[in-house]
N, CA, C and O atoms as CSV, one atom per row, in Angstrom:
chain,resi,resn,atom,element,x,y,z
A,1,UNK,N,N,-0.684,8.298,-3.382
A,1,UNK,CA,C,-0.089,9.623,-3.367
A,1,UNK,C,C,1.337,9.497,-2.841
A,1,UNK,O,O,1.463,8.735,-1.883
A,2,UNK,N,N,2.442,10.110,-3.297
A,2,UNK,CA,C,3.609,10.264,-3.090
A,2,UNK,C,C,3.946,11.428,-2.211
A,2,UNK,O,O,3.421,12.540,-2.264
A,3,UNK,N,N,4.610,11.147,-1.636
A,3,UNK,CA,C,5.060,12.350,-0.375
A,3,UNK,C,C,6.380,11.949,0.125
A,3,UNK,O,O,6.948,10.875,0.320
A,4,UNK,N,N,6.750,13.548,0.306
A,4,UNK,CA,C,8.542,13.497,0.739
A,4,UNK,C,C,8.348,13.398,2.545
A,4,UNK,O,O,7.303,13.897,2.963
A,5,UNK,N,N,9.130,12.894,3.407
A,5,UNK,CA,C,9.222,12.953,4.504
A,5,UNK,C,C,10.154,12.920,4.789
A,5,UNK,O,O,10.940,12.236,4.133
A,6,UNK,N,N,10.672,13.768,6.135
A,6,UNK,CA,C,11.938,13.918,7.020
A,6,UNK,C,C,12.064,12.631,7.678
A,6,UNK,O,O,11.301,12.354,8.603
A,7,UNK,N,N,12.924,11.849,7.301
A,7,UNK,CA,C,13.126,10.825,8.400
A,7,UNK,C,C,13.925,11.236,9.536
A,7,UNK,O,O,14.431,12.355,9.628
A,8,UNK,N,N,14.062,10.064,10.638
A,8,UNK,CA,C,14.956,10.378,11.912
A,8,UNK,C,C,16.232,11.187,11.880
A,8,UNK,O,O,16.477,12.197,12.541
A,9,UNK,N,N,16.976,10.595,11.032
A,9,UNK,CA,C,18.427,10.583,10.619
A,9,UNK,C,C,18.490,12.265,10.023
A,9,UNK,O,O,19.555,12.884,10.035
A,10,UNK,N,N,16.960,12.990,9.418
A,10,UNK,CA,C,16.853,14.236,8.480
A,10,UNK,C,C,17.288,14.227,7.595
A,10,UNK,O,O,17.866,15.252,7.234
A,11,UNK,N,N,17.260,13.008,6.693
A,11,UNK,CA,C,17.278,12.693,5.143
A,11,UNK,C,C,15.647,12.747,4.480
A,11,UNK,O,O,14.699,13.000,5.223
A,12,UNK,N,N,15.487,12.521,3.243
A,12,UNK,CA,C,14.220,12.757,3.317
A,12,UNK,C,C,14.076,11.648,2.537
A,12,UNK,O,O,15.073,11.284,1.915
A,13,UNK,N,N,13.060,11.025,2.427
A,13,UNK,CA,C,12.273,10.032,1.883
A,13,UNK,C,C,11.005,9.891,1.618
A,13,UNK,O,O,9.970,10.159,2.229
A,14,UNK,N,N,11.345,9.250,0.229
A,14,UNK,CA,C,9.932,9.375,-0.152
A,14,UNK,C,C,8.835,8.160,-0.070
A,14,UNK,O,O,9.101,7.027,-0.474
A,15,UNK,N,N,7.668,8.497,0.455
A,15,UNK,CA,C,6.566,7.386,0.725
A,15,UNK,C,C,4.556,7.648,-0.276
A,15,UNK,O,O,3.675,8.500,-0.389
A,16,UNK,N,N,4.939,5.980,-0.800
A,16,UNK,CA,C,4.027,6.574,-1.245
A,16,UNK,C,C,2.666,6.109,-0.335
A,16,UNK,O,O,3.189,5.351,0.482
A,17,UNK,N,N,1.379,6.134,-0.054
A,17,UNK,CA,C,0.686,6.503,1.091
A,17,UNK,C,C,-0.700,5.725,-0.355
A,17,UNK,O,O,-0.711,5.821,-1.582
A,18,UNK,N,N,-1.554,5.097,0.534
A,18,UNK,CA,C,-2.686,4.775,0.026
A,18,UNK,C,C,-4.083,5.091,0.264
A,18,UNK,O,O,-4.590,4.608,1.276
A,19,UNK,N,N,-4.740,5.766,-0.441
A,19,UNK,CA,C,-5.796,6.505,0.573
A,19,UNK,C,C,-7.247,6.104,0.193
A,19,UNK,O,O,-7.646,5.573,-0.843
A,20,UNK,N,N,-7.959,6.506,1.332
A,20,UNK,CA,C,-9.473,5.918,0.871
A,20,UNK,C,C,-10.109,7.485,1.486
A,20,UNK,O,O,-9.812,8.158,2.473
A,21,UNK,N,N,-10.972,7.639,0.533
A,21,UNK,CA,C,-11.709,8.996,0.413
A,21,UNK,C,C,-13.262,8.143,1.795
A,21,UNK,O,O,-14.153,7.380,1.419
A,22,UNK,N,N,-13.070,8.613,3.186
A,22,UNK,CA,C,-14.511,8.493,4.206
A,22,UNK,C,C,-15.674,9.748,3.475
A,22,UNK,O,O,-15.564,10.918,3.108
A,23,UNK,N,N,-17.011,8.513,3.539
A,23,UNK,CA,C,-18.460,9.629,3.152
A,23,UNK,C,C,-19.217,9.236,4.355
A,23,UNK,O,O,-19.151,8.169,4.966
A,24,UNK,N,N,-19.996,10.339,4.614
A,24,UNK,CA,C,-21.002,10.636,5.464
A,24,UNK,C,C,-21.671,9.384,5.023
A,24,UNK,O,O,-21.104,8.540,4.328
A,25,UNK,N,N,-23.588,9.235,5.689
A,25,UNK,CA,C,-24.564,8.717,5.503
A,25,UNK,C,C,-24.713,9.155,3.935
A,25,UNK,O,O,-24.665,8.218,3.138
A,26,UNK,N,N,-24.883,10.433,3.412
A,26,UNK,CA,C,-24.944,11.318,2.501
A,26,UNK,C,C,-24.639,11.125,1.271
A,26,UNK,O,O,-25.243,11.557,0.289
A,27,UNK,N,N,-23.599,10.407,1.300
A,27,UNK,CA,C,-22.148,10.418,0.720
A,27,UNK,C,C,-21.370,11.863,0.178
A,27,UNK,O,O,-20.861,12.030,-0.930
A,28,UNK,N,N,-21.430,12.672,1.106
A,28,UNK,CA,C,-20.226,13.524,0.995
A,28,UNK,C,C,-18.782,13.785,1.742
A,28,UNK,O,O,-18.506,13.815,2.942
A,29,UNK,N,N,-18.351,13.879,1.124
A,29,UNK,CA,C,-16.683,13.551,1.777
A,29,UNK,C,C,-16.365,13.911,3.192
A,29,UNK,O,O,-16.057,15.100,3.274
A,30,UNK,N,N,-16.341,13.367,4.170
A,30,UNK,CA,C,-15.914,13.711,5.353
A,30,UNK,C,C,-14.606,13.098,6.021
A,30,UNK,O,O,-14.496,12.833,7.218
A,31,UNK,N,N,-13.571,12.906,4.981
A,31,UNK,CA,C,-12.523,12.659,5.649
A,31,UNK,C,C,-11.921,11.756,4.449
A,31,UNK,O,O,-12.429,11.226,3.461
A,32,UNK,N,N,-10.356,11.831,5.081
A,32,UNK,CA,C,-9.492,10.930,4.180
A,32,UNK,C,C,-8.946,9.906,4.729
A,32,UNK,O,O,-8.855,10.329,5.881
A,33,UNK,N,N,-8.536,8.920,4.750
A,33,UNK,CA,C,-7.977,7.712,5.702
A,33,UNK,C,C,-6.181,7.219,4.836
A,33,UNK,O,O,-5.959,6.591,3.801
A,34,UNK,N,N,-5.397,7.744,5.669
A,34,UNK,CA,C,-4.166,6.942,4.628
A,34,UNK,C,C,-3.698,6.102,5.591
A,34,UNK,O,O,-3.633,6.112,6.820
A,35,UNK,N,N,-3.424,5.457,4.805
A,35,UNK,CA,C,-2.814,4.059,5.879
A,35,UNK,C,C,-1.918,3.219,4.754
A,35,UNK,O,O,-2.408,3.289,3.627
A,36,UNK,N,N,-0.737,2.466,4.849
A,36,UNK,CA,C,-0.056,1.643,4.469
A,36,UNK,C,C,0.989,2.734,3.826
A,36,UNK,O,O,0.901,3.172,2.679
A,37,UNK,N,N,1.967,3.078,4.760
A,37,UNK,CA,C,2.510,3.843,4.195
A,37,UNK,C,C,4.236,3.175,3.332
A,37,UNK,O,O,5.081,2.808,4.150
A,38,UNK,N,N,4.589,3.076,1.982
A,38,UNK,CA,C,5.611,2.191,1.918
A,38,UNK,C,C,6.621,3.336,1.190
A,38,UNK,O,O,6.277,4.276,0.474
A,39,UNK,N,N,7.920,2.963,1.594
A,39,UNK,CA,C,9.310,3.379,1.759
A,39,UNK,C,C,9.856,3.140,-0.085
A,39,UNK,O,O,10.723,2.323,-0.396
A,40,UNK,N,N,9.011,4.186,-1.265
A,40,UNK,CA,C,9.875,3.818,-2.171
A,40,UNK,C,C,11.009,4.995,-2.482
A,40,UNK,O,O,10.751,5.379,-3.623
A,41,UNK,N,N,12.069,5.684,-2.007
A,41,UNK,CA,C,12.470,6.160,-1.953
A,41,UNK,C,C,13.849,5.737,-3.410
A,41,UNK,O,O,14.389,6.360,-4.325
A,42,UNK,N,N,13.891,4.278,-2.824
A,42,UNK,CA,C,15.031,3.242,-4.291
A,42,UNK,C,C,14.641,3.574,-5.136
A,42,UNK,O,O,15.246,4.187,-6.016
A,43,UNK,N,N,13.362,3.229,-5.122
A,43,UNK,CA,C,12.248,2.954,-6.566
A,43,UNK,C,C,12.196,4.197,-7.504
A,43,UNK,O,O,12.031,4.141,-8.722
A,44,UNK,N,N,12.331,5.118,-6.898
A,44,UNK,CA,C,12.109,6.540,-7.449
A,44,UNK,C,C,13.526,7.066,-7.801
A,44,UNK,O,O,13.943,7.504,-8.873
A,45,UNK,N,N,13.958,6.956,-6.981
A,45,UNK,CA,C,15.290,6.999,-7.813
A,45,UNK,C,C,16.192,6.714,-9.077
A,45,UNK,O,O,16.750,7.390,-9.941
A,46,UNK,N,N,16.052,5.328,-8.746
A,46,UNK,CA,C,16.245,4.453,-9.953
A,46,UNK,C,C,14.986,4.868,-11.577
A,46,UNK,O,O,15.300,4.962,-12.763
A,47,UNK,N,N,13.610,5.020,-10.924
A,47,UNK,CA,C,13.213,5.397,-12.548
A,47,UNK,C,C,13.570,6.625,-12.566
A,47,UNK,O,O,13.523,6.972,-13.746
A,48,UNK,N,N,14.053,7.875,-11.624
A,48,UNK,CA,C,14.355,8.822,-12.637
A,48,UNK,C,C,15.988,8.856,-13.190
A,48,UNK,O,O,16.384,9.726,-13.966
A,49,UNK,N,N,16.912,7.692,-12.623
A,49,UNK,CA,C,17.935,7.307,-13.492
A,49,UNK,C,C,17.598,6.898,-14.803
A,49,UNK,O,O,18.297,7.172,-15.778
A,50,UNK,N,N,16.901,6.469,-14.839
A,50,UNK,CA,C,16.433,5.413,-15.750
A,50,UNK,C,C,15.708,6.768,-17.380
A,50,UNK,O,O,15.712,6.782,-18.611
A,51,UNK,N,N,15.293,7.511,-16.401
A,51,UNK,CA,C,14.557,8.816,-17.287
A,51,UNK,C,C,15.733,9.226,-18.025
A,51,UNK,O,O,15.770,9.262,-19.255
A,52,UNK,N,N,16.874,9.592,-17.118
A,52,UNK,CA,C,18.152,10.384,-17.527
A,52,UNK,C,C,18.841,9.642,-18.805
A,52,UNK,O,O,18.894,10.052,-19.964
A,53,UNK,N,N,19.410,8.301,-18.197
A,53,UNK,CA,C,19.843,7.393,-19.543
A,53,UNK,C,C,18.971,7.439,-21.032
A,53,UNK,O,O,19.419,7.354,-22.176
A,54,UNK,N,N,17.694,7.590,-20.611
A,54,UNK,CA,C,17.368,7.479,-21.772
A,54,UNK,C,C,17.286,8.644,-22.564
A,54,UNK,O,O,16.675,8.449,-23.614
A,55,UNK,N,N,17.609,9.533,-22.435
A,55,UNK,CA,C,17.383,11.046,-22.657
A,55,UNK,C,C,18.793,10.728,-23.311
A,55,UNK,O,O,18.747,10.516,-24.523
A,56,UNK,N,N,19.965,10.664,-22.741
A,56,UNK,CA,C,21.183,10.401,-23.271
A,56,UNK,C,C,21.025,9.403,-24.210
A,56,UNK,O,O,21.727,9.734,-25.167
A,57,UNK,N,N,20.398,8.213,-24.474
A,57,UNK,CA,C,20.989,7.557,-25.629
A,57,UNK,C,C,19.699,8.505,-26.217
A,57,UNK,O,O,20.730,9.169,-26.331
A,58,UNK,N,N,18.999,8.945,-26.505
A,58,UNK,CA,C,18.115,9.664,-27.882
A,58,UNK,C,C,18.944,10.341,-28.124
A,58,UNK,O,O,19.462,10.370,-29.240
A,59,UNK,N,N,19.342,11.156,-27.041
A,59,UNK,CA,C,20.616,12.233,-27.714
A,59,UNK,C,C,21.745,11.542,-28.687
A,59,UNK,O,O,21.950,11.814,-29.870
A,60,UNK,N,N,22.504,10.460,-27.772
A,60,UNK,CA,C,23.444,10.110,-29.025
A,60,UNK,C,C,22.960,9.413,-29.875
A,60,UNK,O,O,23.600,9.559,-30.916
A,61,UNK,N,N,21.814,8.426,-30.030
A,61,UNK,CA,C,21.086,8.110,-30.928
A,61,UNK,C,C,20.875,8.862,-31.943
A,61,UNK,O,O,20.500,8.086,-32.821
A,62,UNK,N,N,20.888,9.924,-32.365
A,62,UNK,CA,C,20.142,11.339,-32.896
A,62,UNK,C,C,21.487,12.016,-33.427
A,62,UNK,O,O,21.365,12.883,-34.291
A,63,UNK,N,N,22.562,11.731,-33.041
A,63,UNK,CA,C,24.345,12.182,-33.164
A,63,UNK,C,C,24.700,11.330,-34.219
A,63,UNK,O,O,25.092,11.586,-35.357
A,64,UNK,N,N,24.475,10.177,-33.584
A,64,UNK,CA,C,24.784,8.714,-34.644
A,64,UNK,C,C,24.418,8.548,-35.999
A,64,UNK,O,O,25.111,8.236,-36.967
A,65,UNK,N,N,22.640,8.934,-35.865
A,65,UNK,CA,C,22.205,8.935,-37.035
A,65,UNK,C,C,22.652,10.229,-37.914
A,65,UNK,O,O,22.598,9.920,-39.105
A,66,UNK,N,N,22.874,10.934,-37.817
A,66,UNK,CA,C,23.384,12.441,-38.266
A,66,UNK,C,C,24.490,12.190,-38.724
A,66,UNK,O,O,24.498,12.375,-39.941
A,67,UNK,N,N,25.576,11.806,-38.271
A,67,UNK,CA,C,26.957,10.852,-38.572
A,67,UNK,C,C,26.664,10.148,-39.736
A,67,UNK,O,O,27.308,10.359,-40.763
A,68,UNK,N,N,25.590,9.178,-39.680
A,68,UNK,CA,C,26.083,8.049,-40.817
A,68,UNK,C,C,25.148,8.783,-41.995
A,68,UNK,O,O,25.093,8.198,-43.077
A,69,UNK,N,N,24.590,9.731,-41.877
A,69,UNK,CA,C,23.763,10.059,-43.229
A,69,UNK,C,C,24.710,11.294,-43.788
A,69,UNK,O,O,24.801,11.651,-44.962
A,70,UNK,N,N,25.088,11.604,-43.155
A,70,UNK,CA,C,26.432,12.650,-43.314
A,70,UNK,C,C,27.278,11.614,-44.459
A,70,UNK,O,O,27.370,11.680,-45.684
A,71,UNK,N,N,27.933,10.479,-43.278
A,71,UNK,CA,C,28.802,9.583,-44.361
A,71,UNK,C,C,28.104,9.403,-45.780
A,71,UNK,O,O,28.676,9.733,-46.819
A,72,UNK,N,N,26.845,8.865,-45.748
A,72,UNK,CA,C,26.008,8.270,-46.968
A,72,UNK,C,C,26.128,9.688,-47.787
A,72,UNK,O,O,26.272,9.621,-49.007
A,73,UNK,N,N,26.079,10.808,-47.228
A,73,UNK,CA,C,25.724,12.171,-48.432
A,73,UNK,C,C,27.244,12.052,-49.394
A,73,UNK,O,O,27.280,11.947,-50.620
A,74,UNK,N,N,28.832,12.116,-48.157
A,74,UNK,CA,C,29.328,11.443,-49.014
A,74,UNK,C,C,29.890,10.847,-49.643
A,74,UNK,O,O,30.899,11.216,-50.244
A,75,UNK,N,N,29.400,9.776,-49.678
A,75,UNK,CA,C,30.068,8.496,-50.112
A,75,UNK,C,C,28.844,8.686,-51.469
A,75,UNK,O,O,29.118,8.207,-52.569
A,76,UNK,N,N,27.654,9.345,-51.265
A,76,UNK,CA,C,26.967,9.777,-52.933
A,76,UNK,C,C,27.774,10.198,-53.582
A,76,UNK,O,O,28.074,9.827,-54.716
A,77,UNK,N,N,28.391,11.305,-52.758
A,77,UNK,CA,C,28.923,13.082,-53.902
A,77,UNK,C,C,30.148,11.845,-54.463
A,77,UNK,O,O,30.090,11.823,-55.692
A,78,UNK,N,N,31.013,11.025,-54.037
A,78,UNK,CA,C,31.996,10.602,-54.542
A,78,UNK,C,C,31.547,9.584,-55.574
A,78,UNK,O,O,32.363,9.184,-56.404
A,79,UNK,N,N,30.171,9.097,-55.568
A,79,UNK,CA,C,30.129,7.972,-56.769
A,79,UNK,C,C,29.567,9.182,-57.558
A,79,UNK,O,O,29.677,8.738,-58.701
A,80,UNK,N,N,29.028,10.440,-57.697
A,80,UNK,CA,C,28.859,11.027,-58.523
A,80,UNK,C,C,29.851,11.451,-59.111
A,80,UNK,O,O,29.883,11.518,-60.340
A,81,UNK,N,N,30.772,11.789,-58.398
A,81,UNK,CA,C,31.733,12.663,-59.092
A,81,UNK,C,C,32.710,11.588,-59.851
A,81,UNK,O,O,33.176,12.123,-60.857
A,82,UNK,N,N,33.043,10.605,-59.730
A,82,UNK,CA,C,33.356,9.251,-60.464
A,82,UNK,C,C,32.491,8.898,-61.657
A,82,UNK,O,O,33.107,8.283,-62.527
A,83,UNK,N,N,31.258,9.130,-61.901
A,83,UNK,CA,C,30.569,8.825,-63.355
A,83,UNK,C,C,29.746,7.826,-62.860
A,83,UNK,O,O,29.556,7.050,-63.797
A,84,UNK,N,N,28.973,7.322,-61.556
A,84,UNK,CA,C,28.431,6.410,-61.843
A,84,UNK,C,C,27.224,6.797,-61.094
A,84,UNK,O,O,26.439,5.858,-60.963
A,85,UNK,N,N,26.969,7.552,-60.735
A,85,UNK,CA,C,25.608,8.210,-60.754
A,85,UNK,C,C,24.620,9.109,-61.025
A,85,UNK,O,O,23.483,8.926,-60.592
């Protein structure tokens, strides 16, 4: 599980936390245990950079292709209008 926390400094950071679900004799849930708590605050960052870039090249990806089929429509109309298609 991921969770934001106030650090010392009152920046916030994010940790993600590993948990083990405690059962009774029963086995019904009587508690949660988190322990190992690790500092990916980089990590998360970086993939939602990583989200952003790619959002941008589909976009110009998607510009590009629009561009060159544009060109191809015409660079048709001109061999038509020349006699050879």
């Amino acid at each position: 599980m991921k969770m934001p926390v106030v650090a010392t400094d009152g920046g916030e950071r994010i940790i993600a936390w590993h948990n083990t679900v405690l059962r009774d004799e029963n086995g019904a849930v009587c508690g949660i245990l988190s322990s190992g708590g690790e500092d990916i605050t980089e990590q998360q960052h970086a993939e939602e950079a990583l989200v952003q870039a790619n959002a941008k090249l589909n976009l110009l990806a998607g510009i590009t292709r629009h561009d060159i089929l544009n060109q191809i429509t015409v660079a048709r109309a001109y061999i038509g209008f020349a006699g050879g298609g």
